[in-house]
C-alpha positions as CSV (number, residue, x, y, z in Angstrom):
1,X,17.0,30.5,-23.8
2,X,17.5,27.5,-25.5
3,X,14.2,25.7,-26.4
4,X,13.4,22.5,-28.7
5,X,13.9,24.4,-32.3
6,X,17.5,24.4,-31.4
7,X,17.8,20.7,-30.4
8,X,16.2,19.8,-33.5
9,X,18.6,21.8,-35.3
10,X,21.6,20.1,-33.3
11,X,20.8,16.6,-33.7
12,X,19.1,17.3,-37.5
13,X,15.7,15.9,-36.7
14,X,12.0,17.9,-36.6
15,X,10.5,19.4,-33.8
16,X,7.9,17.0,-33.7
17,X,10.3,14.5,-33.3
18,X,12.4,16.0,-30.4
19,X,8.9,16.4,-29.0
20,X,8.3,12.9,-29.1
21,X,11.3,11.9,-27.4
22,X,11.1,14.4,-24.6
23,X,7.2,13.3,-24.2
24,X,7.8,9.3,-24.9
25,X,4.2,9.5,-26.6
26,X,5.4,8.7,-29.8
27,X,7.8,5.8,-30.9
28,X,11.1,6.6,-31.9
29,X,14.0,5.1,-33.4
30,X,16.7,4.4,-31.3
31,X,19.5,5.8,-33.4
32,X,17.3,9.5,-33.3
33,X,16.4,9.0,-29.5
34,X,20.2,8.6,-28.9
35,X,21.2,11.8,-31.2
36,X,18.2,13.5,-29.6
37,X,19.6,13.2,-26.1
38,X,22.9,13.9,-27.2
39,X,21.7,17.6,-28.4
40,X,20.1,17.8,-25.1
41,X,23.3,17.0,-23.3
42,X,25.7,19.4,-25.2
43,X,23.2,22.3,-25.0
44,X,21.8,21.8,-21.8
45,X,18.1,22.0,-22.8
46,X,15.8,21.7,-19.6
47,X,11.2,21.2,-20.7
48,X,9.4,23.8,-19.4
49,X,6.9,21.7,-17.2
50,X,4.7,24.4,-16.6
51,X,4.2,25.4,-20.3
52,X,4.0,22.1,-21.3
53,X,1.6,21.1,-18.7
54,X,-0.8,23.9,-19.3
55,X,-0.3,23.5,-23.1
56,X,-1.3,19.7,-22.9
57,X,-4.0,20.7,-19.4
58,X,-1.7,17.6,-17.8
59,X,1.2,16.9,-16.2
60,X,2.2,13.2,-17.1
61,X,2.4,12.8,-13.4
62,X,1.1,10.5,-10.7
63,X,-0.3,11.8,-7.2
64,X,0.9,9.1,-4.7
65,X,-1.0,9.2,-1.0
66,X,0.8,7.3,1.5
67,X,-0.4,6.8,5.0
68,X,2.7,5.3,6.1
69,X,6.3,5.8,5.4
70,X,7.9,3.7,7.6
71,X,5.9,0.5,7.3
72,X,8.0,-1.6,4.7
73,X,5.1,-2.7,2.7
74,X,3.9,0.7,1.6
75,X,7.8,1.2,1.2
76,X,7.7,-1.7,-1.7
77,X,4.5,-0.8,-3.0
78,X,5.7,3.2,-3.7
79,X,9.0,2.0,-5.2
80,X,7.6,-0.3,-7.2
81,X,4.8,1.8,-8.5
82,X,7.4,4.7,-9.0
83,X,9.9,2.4,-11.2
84,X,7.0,1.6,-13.3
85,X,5.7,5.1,-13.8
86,X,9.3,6.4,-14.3
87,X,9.3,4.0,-17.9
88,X,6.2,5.4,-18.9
89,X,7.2,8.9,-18.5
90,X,5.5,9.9,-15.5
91,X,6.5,11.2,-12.6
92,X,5.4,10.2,-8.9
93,X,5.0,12.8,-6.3
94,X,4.7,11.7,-2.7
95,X,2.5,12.4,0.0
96,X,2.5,11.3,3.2
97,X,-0.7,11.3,5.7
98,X,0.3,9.5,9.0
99,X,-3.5,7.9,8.4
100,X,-4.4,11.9,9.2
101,X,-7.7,12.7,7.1
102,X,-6.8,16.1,7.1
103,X,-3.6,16.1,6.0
104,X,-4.9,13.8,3.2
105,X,-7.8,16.4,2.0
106,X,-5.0,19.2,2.0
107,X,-2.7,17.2,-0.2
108,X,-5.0,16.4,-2.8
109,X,-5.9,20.3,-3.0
110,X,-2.5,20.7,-3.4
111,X,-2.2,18.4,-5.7
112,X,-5.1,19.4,-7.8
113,X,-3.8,23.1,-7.7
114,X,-0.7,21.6,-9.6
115,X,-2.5,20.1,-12.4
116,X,-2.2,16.7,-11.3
117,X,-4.8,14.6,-12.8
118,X,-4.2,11.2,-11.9
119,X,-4.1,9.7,-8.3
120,X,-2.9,6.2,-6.7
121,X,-4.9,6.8,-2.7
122,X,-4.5,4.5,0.3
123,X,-7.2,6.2,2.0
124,X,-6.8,7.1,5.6
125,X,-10.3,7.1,6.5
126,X,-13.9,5.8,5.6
127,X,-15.2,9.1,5.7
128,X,-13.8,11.5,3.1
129,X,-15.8,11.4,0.2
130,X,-16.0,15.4,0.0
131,X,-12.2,15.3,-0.4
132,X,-12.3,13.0,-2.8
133,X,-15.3,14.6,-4.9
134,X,-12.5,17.4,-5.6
135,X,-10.4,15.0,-8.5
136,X,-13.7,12.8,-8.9
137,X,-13.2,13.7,-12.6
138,X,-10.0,12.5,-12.9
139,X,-8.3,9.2,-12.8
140,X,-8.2,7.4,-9.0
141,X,-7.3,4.2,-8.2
142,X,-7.5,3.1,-4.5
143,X,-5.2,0.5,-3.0
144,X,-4.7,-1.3,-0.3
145,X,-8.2,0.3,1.3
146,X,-11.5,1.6,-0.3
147,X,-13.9,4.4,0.3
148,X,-17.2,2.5,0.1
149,X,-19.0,5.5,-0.2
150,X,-17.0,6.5,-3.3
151,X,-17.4,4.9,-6.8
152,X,-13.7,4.6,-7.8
153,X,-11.7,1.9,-8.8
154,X,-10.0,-0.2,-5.9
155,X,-7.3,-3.0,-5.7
156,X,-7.7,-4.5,-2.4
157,X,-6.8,-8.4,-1.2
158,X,-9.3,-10.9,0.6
159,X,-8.5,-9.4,3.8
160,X,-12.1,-10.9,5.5
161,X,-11.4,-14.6,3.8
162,X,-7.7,-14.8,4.8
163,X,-8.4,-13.6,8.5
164,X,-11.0,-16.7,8.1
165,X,-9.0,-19.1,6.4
166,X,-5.7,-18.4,9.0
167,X,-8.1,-18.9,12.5
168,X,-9.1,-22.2,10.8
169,X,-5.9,-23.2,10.5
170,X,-4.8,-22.1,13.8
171,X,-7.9,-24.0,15.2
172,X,-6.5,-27.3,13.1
173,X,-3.6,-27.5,15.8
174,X,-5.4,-27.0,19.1
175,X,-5.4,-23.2,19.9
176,X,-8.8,-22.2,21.2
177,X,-7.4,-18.9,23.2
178,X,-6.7,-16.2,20.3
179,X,-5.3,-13.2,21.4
180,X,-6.2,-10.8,18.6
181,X,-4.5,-7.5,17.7
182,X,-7.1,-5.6,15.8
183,X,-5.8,-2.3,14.0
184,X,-7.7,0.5,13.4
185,X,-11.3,0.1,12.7
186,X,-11.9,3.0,10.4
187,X,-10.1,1.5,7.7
188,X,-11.2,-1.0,5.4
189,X,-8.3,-3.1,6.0
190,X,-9.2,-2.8,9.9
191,X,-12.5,-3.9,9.8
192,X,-12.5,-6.9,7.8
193,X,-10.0,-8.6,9.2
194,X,-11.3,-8.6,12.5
195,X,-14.9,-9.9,10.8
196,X,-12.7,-12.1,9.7
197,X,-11.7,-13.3,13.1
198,X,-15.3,-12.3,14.9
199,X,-17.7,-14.5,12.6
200,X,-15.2,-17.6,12.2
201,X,-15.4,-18.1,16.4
202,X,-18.9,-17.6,15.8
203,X,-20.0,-19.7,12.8
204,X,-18.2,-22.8,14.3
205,X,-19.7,-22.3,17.5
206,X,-16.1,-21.3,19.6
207,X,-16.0,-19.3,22.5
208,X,-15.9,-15.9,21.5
209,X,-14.1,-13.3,24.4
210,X,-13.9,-9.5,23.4
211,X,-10.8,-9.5,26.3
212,X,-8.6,-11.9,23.8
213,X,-8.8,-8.4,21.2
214,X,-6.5,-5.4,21.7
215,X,-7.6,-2.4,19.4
216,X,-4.0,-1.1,18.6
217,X,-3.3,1.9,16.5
218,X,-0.5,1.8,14.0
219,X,2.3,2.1,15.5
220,X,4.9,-0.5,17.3
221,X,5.1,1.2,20.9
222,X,1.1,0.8,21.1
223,X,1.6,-3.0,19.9
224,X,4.3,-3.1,22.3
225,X,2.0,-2.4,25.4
226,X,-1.1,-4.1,24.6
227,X,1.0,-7.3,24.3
228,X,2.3,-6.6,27.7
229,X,-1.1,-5.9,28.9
230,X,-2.7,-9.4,27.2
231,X,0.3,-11.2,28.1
232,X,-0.4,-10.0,31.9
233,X,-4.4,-10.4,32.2
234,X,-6.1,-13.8,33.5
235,X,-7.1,-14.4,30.5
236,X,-3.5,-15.4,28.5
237,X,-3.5,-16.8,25.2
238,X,-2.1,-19.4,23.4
239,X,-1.4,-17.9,19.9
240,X,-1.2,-14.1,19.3
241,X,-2.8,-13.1,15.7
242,X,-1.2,-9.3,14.3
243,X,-3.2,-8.2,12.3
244,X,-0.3,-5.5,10.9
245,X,3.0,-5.1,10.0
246,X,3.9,-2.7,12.2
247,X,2.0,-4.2,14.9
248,X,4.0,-7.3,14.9
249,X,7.2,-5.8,15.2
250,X,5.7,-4.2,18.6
251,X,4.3,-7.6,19.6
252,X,7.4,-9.4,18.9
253,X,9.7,-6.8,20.7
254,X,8.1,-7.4,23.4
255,X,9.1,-10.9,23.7
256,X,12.3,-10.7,22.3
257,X,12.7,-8.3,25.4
258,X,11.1,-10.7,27.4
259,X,12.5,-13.6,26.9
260,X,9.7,-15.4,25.4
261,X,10.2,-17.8,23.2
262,X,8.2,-18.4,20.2
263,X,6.5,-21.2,19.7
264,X,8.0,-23.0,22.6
265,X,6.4,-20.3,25.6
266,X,3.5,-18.7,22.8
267,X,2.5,-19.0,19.1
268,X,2.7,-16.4,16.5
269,X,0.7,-15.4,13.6
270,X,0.5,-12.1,11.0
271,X,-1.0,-10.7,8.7
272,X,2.0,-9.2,6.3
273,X,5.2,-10.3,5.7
274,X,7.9,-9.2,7.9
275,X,10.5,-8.4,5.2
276,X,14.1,-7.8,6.6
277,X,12.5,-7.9,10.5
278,X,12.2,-11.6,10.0
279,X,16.4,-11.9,9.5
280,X,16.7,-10.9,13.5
281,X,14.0,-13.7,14.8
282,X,14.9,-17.4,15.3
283,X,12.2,-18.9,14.0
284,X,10.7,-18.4,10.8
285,X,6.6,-17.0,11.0
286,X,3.7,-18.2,9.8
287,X,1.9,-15.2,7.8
288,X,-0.3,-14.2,5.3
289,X,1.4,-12.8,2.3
290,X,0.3,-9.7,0.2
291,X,1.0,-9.3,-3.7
292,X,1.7,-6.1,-3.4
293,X,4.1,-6.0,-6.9
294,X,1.2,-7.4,-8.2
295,X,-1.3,-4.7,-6.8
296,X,1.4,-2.0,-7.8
297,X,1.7,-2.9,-11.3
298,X,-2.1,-3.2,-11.6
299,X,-2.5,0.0,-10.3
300,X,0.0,1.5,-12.3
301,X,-1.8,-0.1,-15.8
302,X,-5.4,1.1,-14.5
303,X,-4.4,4.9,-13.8
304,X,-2.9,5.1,-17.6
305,X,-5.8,3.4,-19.2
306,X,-7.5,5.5,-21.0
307,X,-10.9,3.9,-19.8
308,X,-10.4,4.3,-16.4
309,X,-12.5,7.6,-15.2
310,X,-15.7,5.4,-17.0
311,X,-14.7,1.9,-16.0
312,X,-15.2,1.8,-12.1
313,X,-14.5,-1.7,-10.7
314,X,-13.6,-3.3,-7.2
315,X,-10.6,-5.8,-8.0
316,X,-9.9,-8.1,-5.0
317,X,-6.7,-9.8,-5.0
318,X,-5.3,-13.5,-3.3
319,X,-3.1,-13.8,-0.5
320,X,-0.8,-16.5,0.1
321,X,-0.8,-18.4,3.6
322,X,2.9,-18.9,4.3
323,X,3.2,-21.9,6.9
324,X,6.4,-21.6,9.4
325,X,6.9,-22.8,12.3
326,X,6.1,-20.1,15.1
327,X,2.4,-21.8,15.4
328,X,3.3,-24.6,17.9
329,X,0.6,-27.8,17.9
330,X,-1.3,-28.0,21.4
């Protein structure tokens, strides 16, 4: 079997060095690297992960839980967050929950069983601190949602404050009659936005009606049929807020479908971007934009820091309000 003494011998360089190379802990010329990689090549030399791993008791590899596949801002962020791993020698494995708690407790065993020691987590639930007590000694960084019973480091945005700051614009222009599309409420993400949308009626002393919120879930057939439903009831409204990606593709193929024109027949408002969605409407949408290369490459720096299991923190991140024109002035 051919093992890192004879690629050392190949390319005339030490062990150590090949070592180096094939671990990218070390710097090394790029002249060796190149003569290095070469031997590799021409003698087919594959690591032995698992020796290696229990040699070093890690992996150099990233634990990625996704609740979503299919929504295209968890698609950006896991690309992103891969790129950046992949040039510092790490590799990402994916999970996928489907926001299923269970599903997420099983991975991380799974994950844990395989020596992974450092995890990026968009939590599907509030409630799973005992799953997460199982890597609580190794490096975690939450995105996107927290755990608030769990002291681990979080990237998050102003989710509450951008709700806020988007009803008082809507407010600006007229609209009164806010038909809100609340996601899931055992979320972080969930909650705060529609406190966000709750307490600004309330603090400026607006009419506050529980009919103008549907509680979706997250998918776009759900977001489909509670538009129909709001869009149906006495009680119509004059803008319609999405509080989610996926939720506003339901809500707006339902009035594609329809017929109904945005802003001319009902104003539109969401939370995310829209990404390649947006290319098949006719009017450009008013939204509230997520860094979310930002939040991956933040992540990315926090799970390699060294300091990280010590130095737990709560990092809230800016949107940006992106004005179109789907909000029509009453």
């Amino acid at each position: 079997m051919i093992n890192q003494k004879d690629v050392a011998k190949l390319a005339k360089v030490s062990t150590a060095t090949v070592s180096a190379v094939i671990n990218k802990n070390k710097f090394v010329s790029e002249e060796l690297s190149k003569r290095i990689n070469e031997a590799i090549n021409i003698l087919g030399y594959t690591p032995n992960l698992v020796a290696r791993s229990l040699k070093m008791k890690q992996t150099k590899s990233i634990g990625m839980i996704l609740v979503d596949i299919e929504n295209p801002f968890f698609i950006k962020m896991f690309k992103r967050i891969e790129e950046l791993a992949n040039e510092k020698g790490y590799n990402t494995i994916l999970c996928v929950t489907e926001n299923d708690p269970v599903r997420e407790k099983k991975y991380i065993n799974v994950l844990k069983g395989k020596l992974v020691d450092n995890y990026i987590i968009i939590p599907s639930s509030l409630n799973l601190k005992a799953a997460y007590d199982i890597a609580k000694d190794d490096s975690i960084v939450f995105i996107d949602r927290f755990p608030p019973d769990f002291n681990k480091t979080s990237i998050v945005v102003n989710n509450y404050q951008s709700v806020y700051d988007a009803m008082d614009y809507l407010t600006s222009l007229g609209h009164k009659k806010i038909g809100f599309f609340a996601i899931p409420q055992d979320a972080t993400t969930g909650f705060e936005r529609l406190k966000g949308y709750k307490e600004y009626l309330l603090k400026n002393d607006l009419n506050f009606d529980e009919k103008l919120i549907k509680y979706v879930d997250y998918s776009i057939e759900d977001a489909y049929l509670k538009t129909e439903e709001l869009l149906n009831s006495k009680n119509k409204p004059t803008v319609l807020f999405s509080s989610g990606i996926m939720t506003s593709i339901g809500i707006l193929k339902y009035l594609i479908k329809n017929n109904i024109k945005v802003p001319e027949d009902i104003s539109f408002i969401a939370f995310d971007e829209l990404y390649d969605f947006s290319e098949l409407l006719d009017f450009k949408p008013t939204f509230i934009k997520q860094p979310v290369y930002k939040i991956s490459e933040l992540a990315v720096k926090l799970i390699l820091s060294k300091f990280i299991r010590k130095n737990n923190k709560k990092i809230t991140l800016k949107t940006e309000f992106v004005i179109g024109n789907s909000v029509k002035k009453l």
